[in-house]
C-alpha positions in Angstrom: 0.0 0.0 0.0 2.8 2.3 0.2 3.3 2.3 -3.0 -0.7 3.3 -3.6 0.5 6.4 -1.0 3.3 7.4 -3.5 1.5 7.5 -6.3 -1.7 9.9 -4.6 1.5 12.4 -3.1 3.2 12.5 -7.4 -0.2 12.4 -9.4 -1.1 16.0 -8.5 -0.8 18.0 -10.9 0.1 22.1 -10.6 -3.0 24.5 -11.3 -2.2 26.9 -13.8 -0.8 29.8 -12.9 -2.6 32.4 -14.6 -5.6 31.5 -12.4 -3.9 33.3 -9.2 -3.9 36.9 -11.1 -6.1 39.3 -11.1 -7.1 41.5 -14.1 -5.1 44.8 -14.7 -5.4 47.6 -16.8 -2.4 48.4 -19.2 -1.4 51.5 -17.0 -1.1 49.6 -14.5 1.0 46.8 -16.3 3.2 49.2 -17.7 4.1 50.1 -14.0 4.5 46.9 -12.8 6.8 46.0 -15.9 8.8 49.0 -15.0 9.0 47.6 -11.2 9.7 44.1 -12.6 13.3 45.9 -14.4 13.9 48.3 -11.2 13.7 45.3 -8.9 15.5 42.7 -11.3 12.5 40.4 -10.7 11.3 38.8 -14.1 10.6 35.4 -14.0 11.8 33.4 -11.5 12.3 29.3 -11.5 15.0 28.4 -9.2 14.7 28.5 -5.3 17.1 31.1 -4.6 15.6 33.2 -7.4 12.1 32.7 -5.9 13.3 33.7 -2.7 14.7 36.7 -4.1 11.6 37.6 -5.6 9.5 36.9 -2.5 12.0 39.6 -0.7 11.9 41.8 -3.3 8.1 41.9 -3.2 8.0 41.8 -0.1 10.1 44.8 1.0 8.1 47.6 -2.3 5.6 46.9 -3.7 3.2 49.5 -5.9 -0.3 47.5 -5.5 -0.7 45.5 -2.3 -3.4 43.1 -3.5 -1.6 42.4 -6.5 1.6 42.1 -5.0 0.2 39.4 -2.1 -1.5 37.5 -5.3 2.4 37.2 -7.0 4.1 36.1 -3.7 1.0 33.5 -3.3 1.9 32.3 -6.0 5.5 32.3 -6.3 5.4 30.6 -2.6 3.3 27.8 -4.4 5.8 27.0 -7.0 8.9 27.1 -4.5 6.7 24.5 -2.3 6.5 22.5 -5.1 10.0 22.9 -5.7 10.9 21.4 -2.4 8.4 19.0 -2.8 9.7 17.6 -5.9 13.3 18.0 -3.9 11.9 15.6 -1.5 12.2 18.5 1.4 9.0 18.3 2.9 9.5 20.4 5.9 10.5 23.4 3.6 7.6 22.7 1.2 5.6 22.7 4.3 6.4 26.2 5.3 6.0 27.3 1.9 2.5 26.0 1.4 1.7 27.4 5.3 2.8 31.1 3.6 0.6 30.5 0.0 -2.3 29.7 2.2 -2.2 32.7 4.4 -2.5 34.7 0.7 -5.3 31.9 -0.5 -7.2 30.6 2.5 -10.2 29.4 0.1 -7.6 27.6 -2.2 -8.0 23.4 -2.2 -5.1 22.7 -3.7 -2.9 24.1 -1.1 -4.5 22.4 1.8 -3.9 19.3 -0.5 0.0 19.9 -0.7 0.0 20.6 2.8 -1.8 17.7 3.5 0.6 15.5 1.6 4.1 17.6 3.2 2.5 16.8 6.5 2.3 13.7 5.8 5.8 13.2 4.8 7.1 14.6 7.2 5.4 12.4 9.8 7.4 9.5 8.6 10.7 11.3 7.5 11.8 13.9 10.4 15.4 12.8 10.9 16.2 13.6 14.3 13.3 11.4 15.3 14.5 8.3 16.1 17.3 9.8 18.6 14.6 10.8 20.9 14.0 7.9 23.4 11.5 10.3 25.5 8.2 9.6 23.8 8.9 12.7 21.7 8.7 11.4 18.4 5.2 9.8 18.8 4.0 12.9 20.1 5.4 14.9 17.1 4.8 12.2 14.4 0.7 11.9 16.0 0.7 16.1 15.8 1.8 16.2 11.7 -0.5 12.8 10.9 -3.5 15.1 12.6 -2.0 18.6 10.9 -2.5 16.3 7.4 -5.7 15.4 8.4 -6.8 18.8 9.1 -5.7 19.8 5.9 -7.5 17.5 3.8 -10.7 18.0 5.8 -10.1 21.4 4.7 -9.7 20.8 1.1 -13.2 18.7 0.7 -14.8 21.7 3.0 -13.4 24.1 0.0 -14.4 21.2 -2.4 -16.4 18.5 -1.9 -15.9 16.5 -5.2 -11.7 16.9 -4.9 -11.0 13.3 -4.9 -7.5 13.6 -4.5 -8.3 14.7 -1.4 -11.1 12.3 -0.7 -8.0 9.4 -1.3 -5.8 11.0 1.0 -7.8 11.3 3.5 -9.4 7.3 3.5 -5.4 6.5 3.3 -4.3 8.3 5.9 -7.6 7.2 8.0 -7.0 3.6 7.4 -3.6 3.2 6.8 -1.9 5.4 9.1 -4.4 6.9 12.2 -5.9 3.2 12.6 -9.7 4.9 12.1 -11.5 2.6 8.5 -14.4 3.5 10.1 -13.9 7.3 9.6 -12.7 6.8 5.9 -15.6 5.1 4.6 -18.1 7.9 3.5 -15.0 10.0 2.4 -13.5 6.3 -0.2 -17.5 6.0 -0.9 -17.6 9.4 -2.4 -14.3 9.2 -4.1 -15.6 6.1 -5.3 -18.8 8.3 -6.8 -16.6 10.3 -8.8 -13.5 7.8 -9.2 -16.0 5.1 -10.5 -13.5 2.6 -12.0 -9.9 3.3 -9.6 -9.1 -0.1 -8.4 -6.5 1.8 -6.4 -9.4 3.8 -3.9 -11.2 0.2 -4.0 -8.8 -1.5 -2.7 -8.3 1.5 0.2 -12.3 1.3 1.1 -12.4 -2.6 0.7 -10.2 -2.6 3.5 -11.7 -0.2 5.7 -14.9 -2.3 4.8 -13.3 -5.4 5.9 -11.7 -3.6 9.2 -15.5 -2.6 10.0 -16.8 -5.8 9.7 -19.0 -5.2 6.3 -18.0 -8.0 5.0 -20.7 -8.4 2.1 -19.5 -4.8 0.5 -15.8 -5.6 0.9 -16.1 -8.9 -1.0 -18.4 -6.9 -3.8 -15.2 -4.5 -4.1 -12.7 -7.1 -4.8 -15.0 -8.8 -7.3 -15.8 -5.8 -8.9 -11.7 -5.3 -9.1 -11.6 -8.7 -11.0 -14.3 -7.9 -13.1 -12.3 -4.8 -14.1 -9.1 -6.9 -14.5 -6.5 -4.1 -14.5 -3.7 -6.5 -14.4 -2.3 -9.7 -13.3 -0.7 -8.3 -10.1 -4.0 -6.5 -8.9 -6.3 -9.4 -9.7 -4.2 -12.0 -7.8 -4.4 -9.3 -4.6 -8.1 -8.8 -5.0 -8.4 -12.6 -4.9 -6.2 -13.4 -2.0 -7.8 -10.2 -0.1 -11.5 -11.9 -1.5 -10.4 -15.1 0.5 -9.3 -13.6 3.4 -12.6 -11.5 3.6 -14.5 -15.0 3.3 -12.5 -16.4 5.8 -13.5 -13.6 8.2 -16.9 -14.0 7.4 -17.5 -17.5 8.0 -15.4 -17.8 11.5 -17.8 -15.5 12.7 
């Protein structure tokens, strides 16, 4: 199942940019164009020049709205930078900044979702702590991803990205199936055919005793055949389900 995890954290896809902007009049560009040369802040990619740029904006800016709605989204794509850079706890902080620009934004409570997530299982220092510390912080970040995906469907009830995350991380990682069942069932509503989120609520099924809708999930993964390797889990996992079943 880990590997289900790491494919939900890679399949997201960045929301076009152009969406974060608001409309301007070509005064108004002109000025801005003029602050872009002044400031030596064009068209940043790299961390250190997105860091720059977030400075730069940060310290003079002409329009205040439209200044917050460039760092937003500048402090988006350097999340996703560290992201991608496998360095969650930066991404984190990034996304935490982006979200205090967009509050109502889904995405970003989905990438902080996932960083959280990450970093629940990755914080290095972790396993020196012989205290009872690590469980503490490791609990704190899988709740802090939790939080975050909750947000997300608040934002947008249909985002089944978020809908996946959050059955995974319910049944996978906070030991609660019982808690990820309406979110898999609708994921499964708009993810009709995603053997992948049928296997997550087939086991929450099973872990809540329903064994009747578990088993239908694994046939209908047979039925749907999506390859050798998935077939001969849904079978074994069919079998097991059974077995359950009929001892009590």
């Amino acid at each position: 199942m880990k590997k289900i995890v790491k494919g939900l954290i890679f399949a997201s896809s960045l929301a076009a940019v152009a969406m974060f902007f608001p409309s301007c009049g070509q005064s108004y560009n002109t000025i801005k164009k003029m602050q872009r040369l002044e400031e030596g802040v064009e068209n940043p990619t790299k961390i250190d020049e997105l860091r720059d740029a977030i400075a730069k904006y940060d310290k003079r800016a002409i329009d205040l709205a439209t200044t917050q709605a460039q760092e937003g989204v500048w402090w988006k794509i350097l999340g996703t930078r560290y992201l991608d850079e496998q360095e969650y706890g930066k991404a984190y902080e990034c996304f935490q900044q982006a979200v205090e620009i967009y509050p109502n934004n889904a995405n970003l409570y989905f990438y902080l979702a996932v960083c959280a997530g990450y970093i629940s299982h990755t914080k290095e220092d972790w396993n020196a702590m012989a205290d009872g510390t690590a469980a503490v912080v490791k609990q704190r970040y899988l709740r802090a991803s939790e939080t975050a995906y909750l947000r997300a469907i608040a934002i947008n009830p249909n985002y089944y990205r978020a809908l996946y995350g959050l059955g995974v991380l319910y049944v996978f990682e906070l030991n609660e199936s019982e808690k990820a069942i309406p979110y898999l069932e609708q994921y499964m509503n708009v993810q009709i055919k995603d053997t992948d989120g049928m296997f997550v609520l087939a086991r929450a099924y099973y872990e809540n005793m329903e064994f009747d809708k578990a088993v239908a999930l694994y046939d209908r993964i047979i039925e749907i055949n999506p390859n050798a390797e998935k077939v001969a889990q849904a079978e074994a996992n069919k079998k097991k389900v059974l077995d359950a079943q009929y001892s009590n």
